[in-house]
C-alpha atoms as an extended CHARMM CRD file, in Angstrom:
* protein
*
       109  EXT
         1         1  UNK       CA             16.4860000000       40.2580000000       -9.9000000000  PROA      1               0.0000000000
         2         2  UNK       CA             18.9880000000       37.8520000000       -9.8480000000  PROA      2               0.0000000000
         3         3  UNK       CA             20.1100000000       38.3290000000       -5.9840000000  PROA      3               0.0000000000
         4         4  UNK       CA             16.8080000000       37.6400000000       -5.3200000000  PROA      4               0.0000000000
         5         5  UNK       CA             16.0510000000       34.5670000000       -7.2430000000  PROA      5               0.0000000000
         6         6  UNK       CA             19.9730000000       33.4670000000       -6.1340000000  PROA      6               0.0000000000
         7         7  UNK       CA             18.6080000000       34.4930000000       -2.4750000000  PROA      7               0.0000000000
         8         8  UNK       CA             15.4540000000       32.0680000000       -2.9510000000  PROA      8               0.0000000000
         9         9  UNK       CA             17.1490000000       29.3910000000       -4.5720000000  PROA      9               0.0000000000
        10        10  UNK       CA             19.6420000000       28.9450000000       -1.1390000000  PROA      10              0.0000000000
        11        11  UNK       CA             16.5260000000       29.5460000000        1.2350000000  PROA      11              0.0000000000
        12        12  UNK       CA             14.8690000000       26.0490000000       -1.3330000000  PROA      12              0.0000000000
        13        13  UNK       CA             18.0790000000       24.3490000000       -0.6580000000  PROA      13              0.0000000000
        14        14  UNK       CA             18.3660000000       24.8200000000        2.9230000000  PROA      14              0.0000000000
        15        15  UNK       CA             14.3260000000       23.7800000000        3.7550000000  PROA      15              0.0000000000
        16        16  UNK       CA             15.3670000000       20.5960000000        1.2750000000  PROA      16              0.0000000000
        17        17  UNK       CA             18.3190000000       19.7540000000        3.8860000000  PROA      17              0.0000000000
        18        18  UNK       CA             16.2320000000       20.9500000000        6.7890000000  PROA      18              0.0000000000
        19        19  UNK       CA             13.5880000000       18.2130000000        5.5620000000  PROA      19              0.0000000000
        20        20  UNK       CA             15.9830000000       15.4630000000        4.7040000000  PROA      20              0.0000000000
        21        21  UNK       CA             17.7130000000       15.6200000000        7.8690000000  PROA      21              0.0000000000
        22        22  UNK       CA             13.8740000000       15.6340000000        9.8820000000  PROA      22              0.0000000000
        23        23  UNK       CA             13.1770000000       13.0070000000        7.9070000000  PROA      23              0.0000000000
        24        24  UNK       CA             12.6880000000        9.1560000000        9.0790000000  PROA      24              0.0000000000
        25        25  UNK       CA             11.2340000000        7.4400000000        5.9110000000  PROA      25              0.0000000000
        26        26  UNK       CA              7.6570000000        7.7090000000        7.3820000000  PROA      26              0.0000000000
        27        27  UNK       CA              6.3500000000       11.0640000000        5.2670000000  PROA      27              0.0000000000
        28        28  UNK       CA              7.1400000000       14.2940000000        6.6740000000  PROA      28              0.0000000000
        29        29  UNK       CA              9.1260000000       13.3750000000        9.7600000000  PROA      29              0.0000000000
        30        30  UNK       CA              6.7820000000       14.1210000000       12.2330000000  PROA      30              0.0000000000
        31        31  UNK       CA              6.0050000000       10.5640000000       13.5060000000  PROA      31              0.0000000000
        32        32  UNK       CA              8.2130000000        8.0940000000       15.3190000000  PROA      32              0.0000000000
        33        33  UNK       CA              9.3020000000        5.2860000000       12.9490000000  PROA      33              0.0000000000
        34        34  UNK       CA              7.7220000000        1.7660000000       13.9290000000  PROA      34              0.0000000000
        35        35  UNK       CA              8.3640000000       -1.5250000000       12.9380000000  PROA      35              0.0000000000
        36        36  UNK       CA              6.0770000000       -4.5840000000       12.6570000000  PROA      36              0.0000000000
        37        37  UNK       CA              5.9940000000       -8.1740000000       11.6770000000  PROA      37              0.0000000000
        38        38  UNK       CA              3.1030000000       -7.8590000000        9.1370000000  PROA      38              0.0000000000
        39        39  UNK       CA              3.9740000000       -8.7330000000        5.3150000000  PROA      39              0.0000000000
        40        40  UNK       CA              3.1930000000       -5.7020000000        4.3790000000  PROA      40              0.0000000000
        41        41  UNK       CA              5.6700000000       -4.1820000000        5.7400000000  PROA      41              0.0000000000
        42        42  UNK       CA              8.6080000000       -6.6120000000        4.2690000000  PROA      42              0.0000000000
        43        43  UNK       CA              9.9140000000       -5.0360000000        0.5350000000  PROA      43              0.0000000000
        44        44  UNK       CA             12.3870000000       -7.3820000000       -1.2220000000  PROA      44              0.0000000000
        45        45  UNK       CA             13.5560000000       -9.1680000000        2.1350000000  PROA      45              0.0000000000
        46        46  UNK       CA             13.7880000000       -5.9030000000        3.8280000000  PROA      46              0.0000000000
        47        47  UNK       CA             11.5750000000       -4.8210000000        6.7970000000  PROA      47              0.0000000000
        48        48  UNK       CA             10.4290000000       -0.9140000000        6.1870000000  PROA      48              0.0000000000
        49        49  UNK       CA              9.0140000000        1.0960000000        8.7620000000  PROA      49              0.0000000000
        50        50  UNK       CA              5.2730000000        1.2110000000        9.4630000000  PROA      50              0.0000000000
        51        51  UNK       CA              3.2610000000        3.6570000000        7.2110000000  PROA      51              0.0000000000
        52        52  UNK       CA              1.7650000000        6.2960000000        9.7860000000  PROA      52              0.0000000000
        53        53  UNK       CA             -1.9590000000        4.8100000000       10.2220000000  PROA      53              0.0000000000
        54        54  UNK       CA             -0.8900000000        1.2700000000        9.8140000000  PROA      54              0.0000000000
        55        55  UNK       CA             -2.8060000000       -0.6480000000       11.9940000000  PROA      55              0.0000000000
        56        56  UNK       CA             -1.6010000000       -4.5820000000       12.6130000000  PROA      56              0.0000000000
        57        57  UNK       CA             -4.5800000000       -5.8540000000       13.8810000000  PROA      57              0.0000000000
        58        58  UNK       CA             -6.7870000000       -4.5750000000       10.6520000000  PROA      58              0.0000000000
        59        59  UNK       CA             -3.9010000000       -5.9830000000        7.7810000000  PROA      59              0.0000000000
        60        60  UNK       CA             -3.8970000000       -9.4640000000        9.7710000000  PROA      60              0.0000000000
        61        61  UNK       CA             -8.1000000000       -9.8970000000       10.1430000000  PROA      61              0.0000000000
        62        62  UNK       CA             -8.0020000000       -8.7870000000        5.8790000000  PROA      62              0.0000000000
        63        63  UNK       CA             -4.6880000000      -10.5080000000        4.9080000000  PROA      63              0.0000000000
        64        64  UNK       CA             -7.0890000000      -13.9580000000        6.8350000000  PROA      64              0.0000000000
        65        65  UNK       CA             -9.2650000000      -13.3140000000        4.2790000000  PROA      65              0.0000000000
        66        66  UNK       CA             -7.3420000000      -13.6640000000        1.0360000000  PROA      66              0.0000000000
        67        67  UNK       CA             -7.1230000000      -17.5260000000        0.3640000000  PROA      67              0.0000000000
        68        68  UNK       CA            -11.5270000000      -17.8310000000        0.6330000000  PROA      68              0.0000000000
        69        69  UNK       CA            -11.8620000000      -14.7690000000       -1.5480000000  PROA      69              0.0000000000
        70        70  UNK       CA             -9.1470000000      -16.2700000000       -4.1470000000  PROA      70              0.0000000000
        71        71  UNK       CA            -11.1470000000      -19.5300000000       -3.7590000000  PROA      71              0.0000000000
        72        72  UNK       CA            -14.5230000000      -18.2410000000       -4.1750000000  PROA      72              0.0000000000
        73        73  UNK       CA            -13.1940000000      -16.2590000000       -7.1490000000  PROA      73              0.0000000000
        74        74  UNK       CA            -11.5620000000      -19.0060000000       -8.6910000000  PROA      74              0.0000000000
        75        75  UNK       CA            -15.0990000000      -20.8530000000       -8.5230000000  PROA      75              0.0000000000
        76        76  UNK       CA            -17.1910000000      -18.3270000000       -9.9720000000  PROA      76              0.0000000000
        77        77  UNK       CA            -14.7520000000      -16.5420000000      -12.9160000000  PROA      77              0.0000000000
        78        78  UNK       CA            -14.6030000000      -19.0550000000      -15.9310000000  PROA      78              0.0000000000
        79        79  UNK       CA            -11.6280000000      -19.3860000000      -18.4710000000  PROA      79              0.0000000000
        80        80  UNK       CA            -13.3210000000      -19.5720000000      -21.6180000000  PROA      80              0.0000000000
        81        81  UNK       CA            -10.9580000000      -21.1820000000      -25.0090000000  PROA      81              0.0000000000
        82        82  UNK       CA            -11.5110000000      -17.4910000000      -27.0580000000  PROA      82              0.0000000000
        83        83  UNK       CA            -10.9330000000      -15.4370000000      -24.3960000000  PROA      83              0.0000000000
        84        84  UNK       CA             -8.6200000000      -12.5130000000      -25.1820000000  PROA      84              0.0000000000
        85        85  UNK       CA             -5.4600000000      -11.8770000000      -23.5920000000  PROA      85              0.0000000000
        86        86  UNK       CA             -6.2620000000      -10.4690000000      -20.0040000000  PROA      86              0.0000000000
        87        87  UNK       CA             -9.2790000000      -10.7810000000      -20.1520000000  PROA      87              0.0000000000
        88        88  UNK       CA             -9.9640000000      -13.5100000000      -17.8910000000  PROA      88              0.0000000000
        89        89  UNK       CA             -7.7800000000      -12.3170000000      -14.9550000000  PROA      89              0.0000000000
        90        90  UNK       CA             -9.3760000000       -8.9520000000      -15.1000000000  PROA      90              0.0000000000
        91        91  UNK       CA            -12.9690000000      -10.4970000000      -14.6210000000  PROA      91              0.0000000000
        92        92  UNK       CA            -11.1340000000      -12.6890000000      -11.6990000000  PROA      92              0.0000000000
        93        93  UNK       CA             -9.6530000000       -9.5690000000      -10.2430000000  PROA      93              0.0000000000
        94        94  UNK       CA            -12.8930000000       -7.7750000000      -10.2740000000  PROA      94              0.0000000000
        95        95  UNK       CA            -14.5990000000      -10.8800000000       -8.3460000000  PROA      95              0.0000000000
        96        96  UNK       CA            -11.5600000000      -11.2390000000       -6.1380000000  PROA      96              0.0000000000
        97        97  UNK       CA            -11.7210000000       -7.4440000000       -4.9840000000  PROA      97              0.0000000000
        98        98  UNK       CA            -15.8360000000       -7.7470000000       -4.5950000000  PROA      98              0.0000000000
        99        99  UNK       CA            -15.3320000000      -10.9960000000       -2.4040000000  PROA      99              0.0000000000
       100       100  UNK       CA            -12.3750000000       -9.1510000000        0.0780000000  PROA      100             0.0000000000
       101       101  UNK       CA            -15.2230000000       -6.3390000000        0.1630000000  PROA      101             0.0000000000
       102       102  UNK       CA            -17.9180000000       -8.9140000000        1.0330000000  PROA      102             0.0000000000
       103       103  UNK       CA            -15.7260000000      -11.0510000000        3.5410000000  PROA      103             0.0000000000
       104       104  UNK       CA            -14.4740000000       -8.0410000000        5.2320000000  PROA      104             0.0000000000
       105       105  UNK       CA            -17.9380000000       -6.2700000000        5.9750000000  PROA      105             0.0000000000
       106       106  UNK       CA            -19.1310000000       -9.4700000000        7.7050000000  PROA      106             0.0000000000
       107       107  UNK       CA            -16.2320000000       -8.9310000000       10.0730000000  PROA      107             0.0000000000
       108       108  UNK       CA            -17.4370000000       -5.3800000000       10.2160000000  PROA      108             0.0000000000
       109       109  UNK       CA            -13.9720000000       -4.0880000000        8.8900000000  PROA      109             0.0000000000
């Protein structure tokens, strides 16, 4: 018993290095790694490589989008005096995510 759990514990290790050394940063190695300009792809000053099915074009038509839907969320979520903690920027979020939805369907994204 034990050769054979020693046996699969080296055959674990070696598909771990195996993987590790395939690997790019983009998932399971298999696609190229890409870079971009988009916003997204910036972490802490630091550009990272393109998720797999990023698409540029799609992030900058929605990422457009963000100041009106802030604005028109702004406009129709009220701050009330006795509102509890949170409360108020979870009803904003909810309107903010609805009005992204909204604006990006009339650009047919």
């Amino acid at each position: 018993m034990t050769k054979l759990a020693n046996a699969e514990i080296e055959r674990c290790r070696w598909e771990r290095e195996r993987l590790k050394q395939n690997s790019n940063g983009s998932g399971n190695g298999n696609h190229p790694q890409r870079f971009c300009d988009c916003p997204e792809t910036l972490l802490h000053g630091k550009r990272v490589p393109c998720p797999p099915q990023h698409d540029c074009f799609y992030s900058r038509l929605r990422g457009g989008l963000v100041d009106q839907a802030a604005r028109n969320a702004s406009r129709r979520v009220s701050v009330g005096y006795g509102d509890k903690i949170g409360e108020a920027s979870n009803r904003w979020t909810k309107v903010f995510a609805a009005e992204m939805d909204r604006l990006a369907a009339q650009l047919g994204l």
